[in-house]
N, C-alpha and C positions, 0 to 999 in steps of 0.2 A: 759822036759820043758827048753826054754834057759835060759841063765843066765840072759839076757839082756828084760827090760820087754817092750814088745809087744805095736804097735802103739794102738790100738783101744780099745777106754774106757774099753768097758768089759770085754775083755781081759784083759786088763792091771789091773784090779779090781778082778779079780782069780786069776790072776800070782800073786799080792799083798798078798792074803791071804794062798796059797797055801808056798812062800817064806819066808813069817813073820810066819806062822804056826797061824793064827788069828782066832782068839776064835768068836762065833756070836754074843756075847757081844758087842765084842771090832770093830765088822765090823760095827753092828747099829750104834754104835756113831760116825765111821768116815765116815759111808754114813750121818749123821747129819753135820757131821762135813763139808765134799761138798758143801753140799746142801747151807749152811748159807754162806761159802765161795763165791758161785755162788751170791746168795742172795745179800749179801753186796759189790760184784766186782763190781754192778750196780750203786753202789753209790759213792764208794769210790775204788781208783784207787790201790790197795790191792797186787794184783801179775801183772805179766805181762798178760798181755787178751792172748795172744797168749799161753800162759800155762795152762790158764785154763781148756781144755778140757783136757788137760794131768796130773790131780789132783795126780791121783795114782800111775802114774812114777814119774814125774816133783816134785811134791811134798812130797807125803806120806811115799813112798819108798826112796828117797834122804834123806828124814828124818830118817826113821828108820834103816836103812842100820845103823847110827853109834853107835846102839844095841850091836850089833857084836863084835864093836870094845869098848865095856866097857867093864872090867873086872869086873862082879859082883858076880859068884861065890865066897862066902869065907868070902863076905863082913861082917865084924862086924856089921854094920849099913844100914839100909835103905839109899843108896847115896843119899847126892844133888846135883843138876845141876841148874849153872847159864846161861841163854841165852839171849847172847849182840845182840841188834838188831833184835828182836823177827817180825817185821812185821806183818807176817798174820802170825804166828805162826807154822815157819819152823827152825827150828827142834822141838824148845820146846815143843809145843803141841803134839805133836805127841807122844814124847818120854814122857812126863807125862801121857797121854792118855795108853799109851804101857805097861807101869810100875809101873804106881800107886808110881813113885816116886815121892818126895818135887822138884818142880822146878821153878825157878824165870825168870819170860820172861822183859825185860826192852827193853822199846822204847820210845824215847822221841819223839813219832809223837802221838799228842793222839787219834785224827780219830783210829789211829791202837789197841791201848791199848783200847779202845770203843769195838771196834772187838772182842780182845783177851777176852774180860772181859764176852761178849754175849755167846764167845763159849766156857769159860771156865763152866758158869751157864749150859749152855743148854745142857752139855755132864755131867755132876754133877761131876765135879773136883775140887769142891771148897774145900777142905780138901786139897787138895796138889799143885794147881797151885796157885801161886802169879805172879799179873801184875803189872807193875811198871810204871809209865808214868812220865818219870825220865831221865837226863842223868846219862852213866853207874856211873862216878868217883865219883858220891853223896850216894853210896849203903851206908858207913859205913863199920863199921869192920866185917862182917858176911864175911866166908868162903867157897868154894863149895870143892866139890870132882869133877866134871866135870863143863866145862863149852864150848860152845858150842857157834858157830855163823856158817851164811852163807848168802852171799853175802852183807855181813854187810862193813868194812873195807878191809884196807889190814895188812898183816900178823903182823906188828910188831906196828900198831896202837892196833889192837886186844890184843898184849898182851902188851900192855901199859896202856889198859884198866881194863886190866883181873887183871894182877898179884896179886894187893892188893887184891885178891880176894879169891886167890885159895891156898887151903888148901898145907899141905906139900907133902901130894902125890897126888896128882890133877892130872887127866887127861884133856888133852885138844885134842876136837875134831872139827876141823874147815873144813868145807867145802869149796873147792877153784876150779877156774877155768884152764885154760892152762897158766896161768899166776904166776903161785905158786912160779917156781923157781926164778924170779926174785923179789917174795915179799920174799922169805928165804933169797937171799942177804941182802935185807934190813933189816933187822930181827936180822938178826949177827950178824950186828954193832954194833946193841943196846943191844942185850941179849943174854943169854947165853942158851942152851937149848938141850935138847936129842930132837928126832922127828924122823918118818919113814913118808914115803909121802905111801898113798895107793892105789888102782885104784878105782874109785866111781862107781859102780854097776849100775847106772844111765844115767853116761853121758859120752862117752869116752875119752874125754877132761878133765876131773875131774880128781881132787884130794883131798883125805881129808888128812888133815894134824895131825895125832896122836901124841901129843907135851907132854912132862912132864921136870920137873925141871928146869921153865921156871924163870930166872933171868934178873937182871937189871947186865949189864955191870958195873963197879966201873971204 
């Protein structure tokens, strides 16, 4: 099977499951999760139309692809993940859906957080996803261990948003276009930061950007 997932929906919905190793559990809810996707694209202008047939690459997979890239073996704790600019719920959803982990989606478009809040009931996540209809810099002083965007901002907005946010060993996992290296210029100006850029199993333009010990310049 290639690495790279396959044009045509159903295809690309076995490569999904076969890649994730997805449990029939975890496949019902995110064939639910489509579906109402599909459902409310009709109404509300949610992802780009031209993606939508391509849910399970474009979407699912660009989401959980940053699975991989958490270090969760070992973990003393159950992680949280914060996700700036949640949308229709790419990555967050997905990855609370994946892991049964606590994760906060925030978007201050509330058409969108209407969305998040329909699919968070109808896939029974309500134990672990919180929706925010919020901007980010209003959260308070709560902490994650990950935190997560994609095609929300650019690089050094993201952690201008983030930082107050993330814990001391935080992982940050951003999803970026062919555009990344000159949002890391800007980035460096303002902060201080480890990061490996990675290749995004989705798109071959992508890049996600694995960040920790993400500082303000003094």
């Amino acid at each position: 099977m290639s690495n790279a997932p396959p044009e045509r929906a159903e295809e690309a919905r076995d490569w999904f499951v076969a890649t994730f190793n997805v449990s029939r559990e975890t496949l019902a809810k995110l064939d639910l999760y489509a579906a109402l996707l599909e459902e409310w694209q009709a109404k509300f202008n949610l992802v780009g139309p031209a993606t939508l047939p391509h849910i399970w690459s474009r979407h699912f997979a660009d989401s959980a692809q940053l699975l991989r890239l958490a270090a969760r073996e070992g973990a003393a704790h159950r992680p949280t993940w914060l996700d700036i600019g949640s949308g229709a719920g790419f990555p967050g959803m997905v990855i609370a859906l994946m892991t049964g982990d606590s994760v906060t989606l925030v978007d201050s478009i509330r058409k969108k957080t209407v969305f998040l809040e329909a699919v968070r009931d109808a896939l029974g996540l309500g134990q672990n996803v919180n929706v925010l209809n919020q901007r980010v810099e209003s959260l308070g002083s709560v902490k994650f261990d990950y935190i997560t965007a994609r095609a929300c901002a650019p690089l050094a907005k993201l952690f201008d948003w983030g930082e107050p946010y993330a814990a001391k060993s935080c992982t940050w996992l951003l999803l970026k276009g062919s555009a990344v290296e000159d949002e890391m210029g800007d980035a460096r100006r303002r902060f201080v930061f480890e990061h490996e850029l990675i290749p995004s199993l989705t798109d071959p333009r992508g890049r996600i950007v694995r960040a920790g010990n993400v500082r303000r310049r003094r």
